[in-house]
Backbone as XML, in Angstrom:
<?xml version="1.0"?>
<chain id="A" units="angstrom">
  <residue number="1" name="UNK">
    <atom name="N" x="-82.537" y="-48.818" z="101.682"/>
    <atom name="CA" x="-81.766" y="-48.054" z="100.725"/>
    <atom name="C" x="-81.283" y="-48.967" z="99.604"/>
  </residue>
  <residue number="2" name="UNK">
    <atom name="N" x="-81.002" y="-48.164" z="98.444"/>
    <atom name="CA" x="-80.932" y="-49.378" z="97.446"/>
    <atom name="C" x="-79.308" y="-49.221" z="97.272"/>
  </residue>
  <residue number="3" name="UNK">
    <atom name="N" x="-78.591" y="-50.258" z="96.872"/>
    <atom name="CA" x="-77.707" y="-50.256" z="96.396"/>
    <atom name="C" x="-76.938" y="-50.076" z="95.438"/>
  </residue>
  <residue number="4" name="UNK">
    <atom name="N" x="-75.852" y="-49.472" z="94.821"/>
    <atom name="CA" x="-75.458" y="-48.755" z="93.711"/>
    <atom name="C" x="-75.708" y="-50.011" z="92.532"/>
  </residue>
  <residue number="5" name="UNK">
    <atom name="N" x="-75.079" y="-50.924" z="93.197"/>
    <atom name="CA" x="-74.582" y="-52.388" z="92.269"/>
    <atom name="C" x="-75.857" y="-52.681" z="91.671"/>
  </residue>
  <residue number="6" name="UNK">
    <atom name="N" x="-76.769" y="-53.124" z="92.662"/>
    <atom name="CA" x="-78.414" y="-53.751" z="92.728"/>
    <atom name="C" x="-78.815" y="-52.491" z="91.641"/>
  </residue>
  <residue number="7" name="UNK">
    <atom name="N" x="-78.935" y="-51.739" z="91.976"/>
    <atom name="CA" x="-79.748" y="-50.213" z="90.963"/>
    <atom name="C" x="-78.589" y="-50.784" z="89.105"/>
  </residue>
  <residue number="8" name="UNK">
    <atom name="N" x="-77.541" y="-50.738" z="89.545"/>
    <atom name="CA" x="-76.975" y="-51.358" z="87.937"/>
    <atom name="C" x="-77.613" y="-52.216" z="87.462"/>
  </residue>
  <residue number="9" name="UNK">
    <atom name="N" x="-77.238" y="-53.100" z="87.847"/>
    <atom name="CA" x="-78.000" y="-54.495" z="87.656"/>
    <atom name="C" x="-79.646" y="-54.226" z="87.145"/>
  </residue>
  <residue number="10" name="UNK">
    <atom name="N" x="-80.070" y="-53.930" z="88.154"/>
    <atom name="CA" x="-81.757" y="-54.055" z="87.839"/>
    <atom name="C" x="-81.792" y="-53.215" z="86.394"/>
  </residue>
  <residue number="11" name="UNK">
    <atom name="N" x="-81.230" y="-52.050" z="86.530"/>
    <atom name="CA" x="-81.763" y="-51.297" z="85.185"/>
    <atom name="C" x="-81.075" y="-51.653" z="83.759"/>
  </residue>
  <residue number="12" name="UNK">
    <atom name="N" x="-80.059" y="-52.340" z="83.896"/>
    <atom name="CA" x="-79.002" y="-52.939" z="82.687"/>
    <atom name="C" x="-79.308" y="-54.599" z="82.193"/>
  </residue>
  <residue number="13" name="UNK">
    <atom name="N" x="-79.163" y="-54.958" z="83.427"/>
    <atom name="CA" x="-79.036" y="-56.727" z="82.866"/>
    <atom name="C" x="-77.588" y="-56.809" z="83.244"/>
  </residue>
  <residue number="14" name="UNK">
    <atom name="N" x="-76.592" y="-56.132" z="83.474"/>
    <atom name="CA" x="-74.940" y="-56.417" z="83.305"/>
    <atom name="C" x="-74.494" y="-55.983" z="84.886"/>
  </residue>
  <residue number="15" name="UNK">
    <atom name="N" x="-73.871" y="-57.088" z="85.435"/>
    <atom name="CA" x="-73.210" y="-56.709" z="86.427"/>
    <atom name="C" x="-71.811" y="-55.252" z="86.405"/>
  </residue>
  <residue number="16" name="UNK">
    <atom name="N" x="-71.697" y="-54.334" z="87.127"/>
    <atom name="CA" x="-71.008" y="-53.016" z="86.621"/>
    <atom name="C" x="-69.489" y="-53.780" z="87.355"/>
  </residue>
  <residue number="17" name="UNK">
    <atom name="N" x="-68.727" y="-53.002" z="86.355"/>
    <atom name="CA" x="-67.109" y="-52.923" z="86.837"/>
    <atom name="C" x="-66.663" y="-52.321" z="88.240"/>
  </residue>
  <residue number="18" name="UNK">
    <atom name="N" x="-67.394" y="-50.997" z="88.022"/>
    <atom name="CA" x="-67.393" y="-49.770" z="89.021"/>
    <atom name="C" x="-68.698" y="-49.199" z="88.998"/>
  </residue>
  <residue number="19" name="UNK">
    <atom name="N" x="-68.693" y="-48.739" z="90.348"/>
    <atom name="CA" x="-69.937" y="-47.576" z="90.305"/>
    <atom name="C" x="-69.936" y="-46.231" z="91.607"/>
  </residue>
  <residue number="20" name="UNK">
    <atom name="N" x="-70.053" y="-45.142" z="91.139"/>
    <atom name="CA" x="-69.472" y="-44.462" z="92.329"/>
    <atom name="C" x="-70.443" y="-43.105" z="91.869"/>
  </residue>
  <residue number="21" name="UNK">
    <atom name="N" x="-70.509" y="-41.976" z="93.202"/>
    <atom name="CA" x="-71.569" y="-41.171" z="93.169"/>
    <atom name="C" x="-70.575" y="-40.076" z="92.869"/>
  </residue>
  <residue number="22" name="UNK">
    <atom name="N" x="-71.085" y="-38.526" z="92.039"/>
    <atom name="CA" x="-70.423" y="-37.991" z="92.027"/>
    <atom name="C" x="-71.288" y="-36.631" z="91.950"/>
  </residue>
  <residue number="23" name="UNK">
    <atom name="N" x="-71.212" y="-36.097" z="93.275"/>
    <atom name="CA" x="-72.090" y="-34.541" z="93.752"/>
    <atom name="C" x="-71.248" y="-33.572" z="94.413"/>
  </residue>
  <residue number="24" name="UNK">
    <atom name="N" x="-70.931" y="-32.720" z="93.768"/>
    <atom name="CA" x="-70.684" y="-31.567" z="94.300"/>
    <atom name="C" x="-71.188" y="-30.836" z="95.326"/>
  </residue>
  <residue number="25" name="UNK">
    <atom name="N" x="-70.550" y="-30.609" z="96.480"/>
    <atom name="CA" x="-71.493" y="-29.860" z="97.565"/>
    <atom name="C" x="-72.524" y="-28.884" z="97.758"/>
  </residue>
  <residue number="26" name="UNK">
    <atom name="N" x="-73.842" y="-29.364" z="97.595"/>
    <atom name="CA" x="-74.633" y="-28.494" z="97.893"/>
    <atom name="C" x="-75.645" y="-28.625" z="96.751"/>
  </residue>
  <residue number="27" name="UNK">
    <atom name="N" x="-75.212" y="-29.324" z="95.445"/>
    <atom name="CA" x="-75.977" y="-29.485" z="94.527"/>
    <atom name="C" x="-76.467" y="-30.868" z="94.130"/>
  </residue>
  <residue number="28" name="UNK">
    <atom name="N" x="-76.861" y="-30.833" z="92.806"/>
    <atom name="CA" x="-77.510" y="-32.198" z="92.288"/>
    <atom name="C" x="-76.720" y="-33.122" z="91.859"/>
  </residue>
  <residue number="29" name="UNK">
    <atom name="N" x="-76.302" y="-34.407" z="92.054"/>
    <atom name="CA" x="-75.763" y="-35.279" z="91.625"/>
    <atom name="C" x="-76.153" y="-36.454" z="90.329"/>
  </residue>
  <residue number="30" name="UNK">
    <atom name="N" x="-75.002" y="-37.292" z="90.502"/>
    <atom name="CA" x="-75.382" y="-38.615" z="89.827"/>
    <atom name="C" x="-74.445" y="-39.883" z="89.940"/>
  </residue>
  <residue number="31" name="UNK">
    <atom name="N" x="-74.992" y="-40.850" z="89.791"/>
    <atom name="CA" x="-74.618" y="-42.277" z="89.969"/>
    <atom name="C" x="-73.960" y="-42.668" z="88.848"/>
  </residue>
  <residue number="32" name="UNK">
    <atom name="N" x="-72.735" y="-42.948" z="88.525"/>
    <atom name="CA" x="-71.974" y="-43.117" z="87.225"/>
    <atom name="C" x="-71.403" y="-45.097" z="87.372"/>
  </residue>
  <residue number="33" name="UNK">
    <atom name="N" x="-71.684" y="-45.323" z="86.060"/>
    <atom name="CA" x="-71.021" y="-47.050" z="86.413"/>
    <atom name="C" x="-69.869" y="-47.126" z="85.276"/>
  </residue>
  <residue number="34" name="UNK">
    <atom name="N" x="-69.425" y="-48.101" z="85.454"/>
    <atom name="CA" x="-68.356" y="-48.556" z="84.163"/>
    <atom name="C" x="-68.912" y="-50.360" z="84.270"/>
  </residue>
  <residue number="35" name="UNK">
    <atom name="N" x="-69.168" y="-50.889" z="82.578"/>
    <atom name="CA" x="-69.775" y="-51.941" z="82.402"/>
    <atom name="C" x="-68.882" y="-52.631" z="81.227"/>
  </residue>
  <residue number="36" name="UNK">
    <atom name="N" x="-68.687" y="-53.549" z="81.421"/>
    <atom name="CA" x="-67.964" y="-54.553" z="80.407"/>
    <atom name="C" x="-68.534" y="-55.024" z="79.739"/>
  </residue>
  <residue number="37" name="UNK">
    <atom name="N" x="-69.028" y="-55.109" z="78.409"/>
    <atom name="CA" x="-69.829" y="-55.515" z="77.734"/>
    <atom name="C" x="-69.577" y="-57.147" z="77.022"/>
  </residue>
  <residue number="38" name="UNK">
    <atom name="N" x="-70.373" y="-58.085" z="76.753"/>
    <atom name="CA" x="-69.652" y="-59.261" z="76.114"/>
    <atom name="C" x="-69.130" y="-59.278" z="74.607"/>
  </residue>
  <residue number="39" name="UNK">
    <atom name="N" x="-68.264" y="-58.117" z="74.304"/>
    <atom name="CA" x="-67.598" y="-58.036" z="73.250"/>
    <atom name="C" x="-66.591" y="-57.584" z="73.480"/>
  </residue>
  <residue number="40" name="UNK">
    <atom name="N" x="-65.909" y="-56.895" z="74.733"/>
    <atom name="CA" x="-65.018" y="-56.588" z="75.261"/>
    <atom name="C" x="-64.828" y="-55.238" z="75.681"/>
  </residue>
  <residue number="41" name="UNK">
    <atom name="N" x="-65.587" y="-54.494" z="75.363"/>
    <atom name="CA" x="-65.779" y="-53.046" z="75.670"/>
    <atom name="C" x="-66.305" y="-52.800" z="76.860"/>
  </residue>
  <residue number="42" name="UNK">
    <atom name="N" x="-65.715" y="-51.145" z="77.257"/>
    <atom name="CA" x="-66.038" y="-51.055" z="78.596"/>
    <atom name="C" x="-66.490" y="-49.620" z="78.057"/>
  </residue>
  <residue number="43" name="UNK">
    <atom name="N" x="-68.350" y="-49.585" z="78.796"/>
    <atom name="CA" x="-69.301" y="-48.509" z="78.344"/>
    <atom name="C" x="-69.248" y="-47.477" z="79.896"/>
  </residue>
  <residue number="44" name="UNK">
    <atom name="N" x="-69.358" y="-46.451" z="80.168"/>
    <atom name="CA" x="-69.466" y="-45.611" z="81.577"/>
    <atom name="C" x="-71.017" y="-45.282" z="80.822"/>
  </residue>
  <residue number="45" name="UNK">
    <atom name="N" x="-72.027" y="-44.902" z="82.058"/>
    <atom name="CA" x="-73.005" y="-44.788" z="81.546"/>
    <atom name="C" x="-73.893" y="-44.146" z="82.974"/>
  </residue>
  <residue number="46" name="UNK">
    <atom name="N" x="-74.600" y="-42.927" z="82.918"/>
    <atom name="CA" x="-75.178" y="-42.498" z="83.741"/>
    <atom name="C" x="-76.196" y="-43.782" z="84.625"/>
  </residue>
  <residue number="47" name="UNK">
    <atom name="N" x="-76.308" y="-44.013" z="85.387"/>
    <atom name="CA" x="-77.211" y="-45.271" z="85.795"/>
    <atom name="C" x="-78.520" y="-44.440" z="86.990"/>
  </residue>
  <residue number="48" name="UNK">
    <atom name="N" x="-78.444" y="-43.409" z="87.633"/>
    <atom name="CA" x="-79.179" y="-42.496" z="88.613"/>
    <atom name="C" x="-78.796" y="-41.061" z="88.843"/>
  </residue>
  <residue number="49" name="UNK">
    <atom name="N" x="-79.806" y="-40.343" z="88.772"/>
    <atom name="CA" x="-79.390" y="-39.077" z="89.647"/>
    <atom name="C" x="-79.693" y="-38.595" z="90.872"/>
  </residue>
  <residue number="50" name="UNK">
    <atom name="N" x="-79.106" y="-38.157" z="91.879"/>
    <atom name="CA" x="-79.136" y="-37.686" z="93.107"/>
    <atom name="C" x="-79.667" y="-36.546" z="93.344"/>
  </residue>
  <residue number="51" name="UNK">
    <atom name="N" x="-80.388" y="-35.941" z="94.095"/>
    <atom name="CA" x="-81.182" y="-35.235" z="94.628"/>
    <atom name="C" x="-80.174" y="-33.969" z="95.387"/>
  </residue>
  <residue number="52" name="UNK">
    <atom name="N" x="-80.062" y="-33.025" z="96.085"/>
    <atom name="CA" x="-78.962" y="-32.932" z="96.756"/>
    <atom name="C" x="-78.964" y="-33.125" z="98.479"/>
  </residue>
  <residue number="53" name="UNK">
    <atom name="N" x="-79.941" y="-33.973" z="99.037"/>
    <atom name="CA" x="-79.292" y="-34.277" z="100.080"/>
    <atom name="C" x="-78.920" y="-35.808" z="99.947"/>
  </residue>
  <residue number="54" name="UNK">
    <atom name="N" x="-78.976" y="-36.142" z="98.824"/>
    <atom name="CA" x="-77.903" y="-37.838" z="98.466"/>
    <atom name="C" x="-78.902" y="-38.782" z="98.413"/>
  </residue>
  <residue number="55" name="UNK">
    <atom name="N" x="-80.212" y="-38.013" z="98.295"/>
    <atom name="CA" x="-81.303" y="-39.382" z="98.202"/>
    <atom name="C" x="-81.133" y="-39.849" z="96.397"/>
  </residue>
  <residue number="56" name="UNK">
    <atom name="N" x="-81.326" y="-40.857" z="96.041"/>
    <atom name="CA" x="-81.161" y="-41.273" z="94.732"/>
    <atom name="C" x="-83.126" y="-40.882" z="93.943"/>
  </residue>
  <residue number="57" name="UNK">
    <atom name="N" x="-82.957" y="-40.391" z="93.202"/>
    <atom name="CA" x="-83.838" y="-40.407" z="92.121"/>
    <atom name="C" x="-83.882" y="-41.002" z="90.768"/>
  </residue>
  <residue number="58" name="UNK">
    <atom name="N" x="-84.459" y="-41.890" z="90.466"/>
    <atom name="CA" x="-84.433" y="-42.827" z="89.418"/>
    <atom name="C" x="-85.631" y="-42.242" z="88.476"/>
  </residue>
</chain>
């Protein structure tokens, strides 16, 4: 299984602040991060979407 962090990482280049799944029961989800950028900004940014039994789809 892949990891939320590892799945940031690989698809960004930027290690994430946060990253957390967010699916409503019974439906389709998604993988949301928060990223600090080297200018000081902090971007939230869809990073995966979930399937609805929680498998990740990239």
């Amino acid at each position: 299984m892949v990891s939320f962090e590892g799945l940031a990482r690989r698809e960004y280049g930027l290690r994430p602040t946060m990253v957390w799944k967010v699916q409503p029961k019974g439906r389709k989800g998604f993988v949301m991060a928060l990223f600090k950028t080297p200018d000081g900004k902090t971007v939230r940014k869809v990073i995966a979407k979930v399937d609805e039994q929680g498998n990740i789809i990239t």
